[in-house]
N, C-alpha and C positions, 0 to 999 in steps of 0.2 A: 808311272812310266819311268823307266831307267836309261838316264840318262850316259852318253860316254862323253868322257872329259878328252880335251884333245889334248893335253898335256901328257897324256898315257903314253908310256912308252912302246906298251905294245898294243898296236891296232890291226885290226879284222878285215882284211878289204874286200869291196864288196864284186860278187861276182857278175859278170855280165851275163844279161838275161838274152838267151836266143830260142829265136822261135822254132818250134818242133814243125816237120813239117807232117803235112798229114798226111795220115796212114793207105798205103798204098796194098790194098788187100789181093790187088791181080797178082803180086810177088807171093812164090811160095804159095802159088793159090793149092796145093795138095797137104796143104798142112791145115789141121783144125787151128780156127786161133779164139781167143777168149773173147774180143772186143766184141761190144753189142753198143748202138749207139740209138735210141729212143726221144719223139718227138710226142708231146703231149697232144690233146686238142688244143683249137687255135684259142679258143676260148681259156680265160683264166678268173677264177671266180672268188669272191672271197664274200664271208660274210660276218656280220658286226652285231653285239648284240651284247649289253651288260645282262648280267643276270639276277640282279638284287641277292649276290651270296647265298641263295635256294639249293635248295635239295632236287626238289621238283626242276626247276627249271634244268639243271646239269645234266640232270637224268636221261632225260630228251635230247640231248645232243644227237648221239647216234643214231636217232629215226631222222633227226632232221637233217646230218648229213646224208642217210642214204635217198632220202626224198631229194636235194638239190645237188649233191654232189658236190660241195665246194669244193677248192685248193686249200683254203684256209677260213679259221676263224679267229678276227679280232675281237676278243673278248674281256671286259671288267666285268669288277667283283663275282668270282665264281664263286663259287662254293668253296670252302676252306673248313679243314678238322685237321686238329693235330699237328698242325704249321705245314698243310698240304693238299695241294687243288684235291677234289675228291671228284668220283665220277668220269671221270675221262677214261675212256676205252685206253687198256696197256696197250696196243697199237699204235697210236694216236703221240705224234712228237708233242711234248709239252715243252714251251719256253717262259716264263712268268718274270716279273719286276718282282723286287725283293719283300716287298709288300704285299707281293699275290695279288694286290687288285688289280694288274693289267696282265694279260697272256695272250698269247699266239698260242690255236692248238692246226696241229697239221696232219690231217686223216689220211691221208696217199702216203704210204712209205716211199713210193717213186718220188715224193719231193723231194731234193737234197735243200738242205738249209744251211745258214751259217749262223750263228749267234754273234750278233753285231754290238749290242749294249743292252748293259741291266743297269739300271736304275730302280731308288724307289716305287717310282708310281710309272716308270716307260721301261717297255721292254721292245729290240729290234731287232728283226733278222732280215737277213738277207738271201734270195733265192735266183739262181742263174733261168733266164731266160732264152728262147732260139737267138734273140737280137741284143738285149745289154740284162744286166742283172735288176733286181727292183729290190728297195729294201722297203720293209714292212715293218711299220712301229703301231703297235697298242698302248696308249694310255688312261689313265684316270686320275681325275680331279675331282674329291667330296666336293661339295657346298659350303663346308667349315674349314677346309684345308686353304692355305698358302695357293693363291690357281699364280700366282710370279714362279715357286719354284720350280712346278710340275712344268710348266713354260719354257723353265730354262732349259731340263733336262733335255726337253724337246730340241731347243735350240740349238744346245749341244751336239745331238745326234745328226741334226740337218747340216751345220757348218762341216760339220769334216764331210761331206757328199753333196758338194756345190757341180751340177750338171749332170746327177744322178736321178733317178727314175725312183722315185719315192711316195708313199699311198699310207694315210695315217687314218688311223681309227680311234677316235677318240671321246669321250664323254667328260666333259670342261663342268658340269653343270650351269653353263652360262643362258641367258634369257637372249640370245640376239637376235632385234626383229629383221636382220639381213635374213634368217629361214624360218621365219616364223611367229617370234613371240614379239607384244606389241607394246610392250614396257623396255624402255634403257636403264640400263644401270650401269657403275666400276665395272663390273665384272665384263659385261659386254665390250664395253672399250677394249678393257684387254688384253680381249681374245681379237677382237677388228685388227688391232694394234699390231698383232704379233701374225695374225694370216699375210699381211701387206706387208708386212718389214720383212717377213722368209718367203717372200713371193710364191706362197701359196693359195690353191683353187678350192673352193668350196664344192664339191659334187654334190651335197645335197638339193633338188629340187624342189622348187619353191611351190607350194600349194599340195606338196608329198601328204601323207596321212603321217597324226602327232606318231614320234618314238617309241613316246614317255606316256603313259595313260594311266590314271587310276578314279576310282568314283570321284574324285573330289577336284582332282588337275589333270592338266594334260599337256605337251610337252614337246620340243623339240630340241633335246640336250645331246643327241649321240650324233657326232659329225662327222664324216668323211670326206677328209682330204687329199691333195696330190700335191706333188710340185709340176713345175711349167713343162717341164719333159717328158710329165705321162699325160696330159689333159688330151691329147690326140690319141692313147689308145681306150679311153673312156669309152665305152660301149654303150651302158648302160648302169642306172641306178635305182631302185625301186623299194618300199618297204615290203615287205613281203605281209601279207592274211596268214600265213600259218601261224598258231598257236603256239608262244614262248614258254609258260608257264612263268612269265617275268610280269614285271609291272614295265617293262621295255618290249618295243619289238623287233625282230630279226628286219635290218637291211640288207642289200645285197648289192655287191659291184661286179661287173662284167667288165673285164679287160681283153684287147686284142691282143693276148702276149702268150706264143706258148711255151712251155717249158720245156726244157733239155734236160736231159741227164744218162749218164753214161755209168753203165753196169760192167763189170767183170766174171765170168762165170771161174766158179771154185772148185777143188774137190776134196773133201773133208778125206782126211787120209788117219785118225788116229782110229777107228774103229775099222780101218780095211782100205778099201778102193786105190790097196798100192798098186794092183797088175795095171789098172785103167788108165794110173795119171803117168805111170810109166808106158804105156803104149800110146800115151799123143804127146808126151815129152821126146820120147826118142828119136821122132824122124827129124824132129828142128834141134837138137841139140848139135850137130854137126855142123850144122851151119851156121850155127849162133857159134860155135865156136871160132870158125874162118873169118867170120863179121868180125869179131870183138880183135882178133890180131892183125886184122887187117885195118884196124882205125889209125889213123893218120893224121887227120885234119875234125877240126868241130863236124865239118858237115856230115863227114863219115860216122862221127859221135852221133851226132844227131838220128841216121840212120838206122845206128842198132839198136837206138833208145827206143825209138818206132817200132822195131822187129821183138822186143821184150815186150812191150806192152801190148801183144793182142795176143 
């Protein structure tokens, strides 16, 4: 991050932020305008799911979101060739930690995202809500890796979003029998250690069916967490029966949150449609022209900022 010395002689002042106010569509209501403003269902869903780096199991993503529909999926170790997720529908926003073993994939184009932090083994977005924004981290921890650094990264991401609505998906390889396993170990400590000290909520349910199965073990390593500001819109949590093609299985969260997002309609003008953008330009350019020499005060500013943007 780039710091400014105040000893500079020349400094940038910063501008004051004021609030737009909102779009008043009854004006000008014989003009077409651009703005389109979209509310998701109330529902907002996500689901988790390492994939033991598979071919098979990647593959199946796309039946298994058009069977649930999620908003998202928090996902470790996918599959990787060529230093590159493989498998994911071009559709499909991809976000990954630098490592590729944690990603966020996002099947709705209507999601707007932000890319919050890449690290190693966490990666975090953030996604606007009707009510506040929620940011979403996927990470991974081996069994032989460092589980203090992967921790911090985590830590890192949480401190700068103290009273933020945050939902972490995560695969620790930790043994703790707070969900399940009935051996303690370091590693259990912790991960205890560090839920309580970032005052985070376990959503996992206790007596849920194992994650982690194979003929020999079986397991509760994949954990879904929140902070204290989304534990009220926790819906629901459940491992899901459908078939991963993983030695893990798909959970699922159910949130009360729905999503916003706000479209603009365009019109592609290098191959033609000059007559069209000119016949719903022309009746508001008159006006926008009277607006803009008639501004005088911010508020007036503020007005024809509104009147451009639909």
């Amino acid at each position: 991050m780039a710091h400014v010395n105040s000893q500079d002689s020349h400094k940038i002042p910063t501008p004051a932020i004021t609030q737009l106010p909102q779009l008043n569509h009854s004006s000008h209501s014989d003009l077409a305008f651009n703005f389109n403003q979209t509310i998701s269902q109330p529902f907002f869903e996500i689901i988790q799911i390492n994939l033991c780096k598979t071919k098979a199991a990647t593959d199946i993503f796309e039946e298994t979101a058009d069977k649930y529909n999620p908003d998202f999926f928090l996902a470790q170790e996918p599959h990787v060739s060529k230093d590159k997720i493989q498998g994911i529908p071009q559709t499909w926003k991809v976000q990954a930690s630098t490592s590729l073993k944690a990603a966020i994939f996002t099947p709705k184009t209507s999601q707007k995202t932000t890319l919050l932090a890449i690290k190693p083994n966490t990666v975090a977005i953030k996604v606007q809500t009707a009510t506040a924004p929620i940011t979403l981290i996927s990470l991974y921890s081996s069994p032989y890796s460092n589980l203090g650094e992967t921790l911090q990264e985590m830590s890192d991401i949480i401190s700068s979003l103290r009273g933020e609505k945050i939902i972490i998906g995560a695969d620790l390889n930790g043994p703790p029998n707070l969900w399940g396993y009935k051996n303690k170990d370091k590693r259990e400590e912790t991960i205890l250690y560090f839920i309580l000290a970032n005052s985070l909520f376990l959503i996992n349910k206790q007596g849920a069916p194992p994650t982690f199965h194979t003929p020999r073990a079986q397991g509760w390593p994949d954990l879904t967490l929140c902070s204290q500001e989304l534990i009220d819109s926790i819906d629901n949590w459940d491992v899901l029966e459908n078939s991963s093609l993983s030695d893990h299985s798909y959970s699922k969260t159910s949130l009360s949150a729905s999503s916003q997002f706000i479209s603009f309609k365009r019109y592609k003008t290098k191959f033609g449609n000059h007559a069209k953008l000119t016949k719903h330009l022309l009746p508001s350019i008159e006006i926008l022209q009277q607006e803009i020499v008639s501004i005088n005060d911010q508020h007036s500013l503020n007005q024809v900022t509104s009147s451009l943007q639909r």
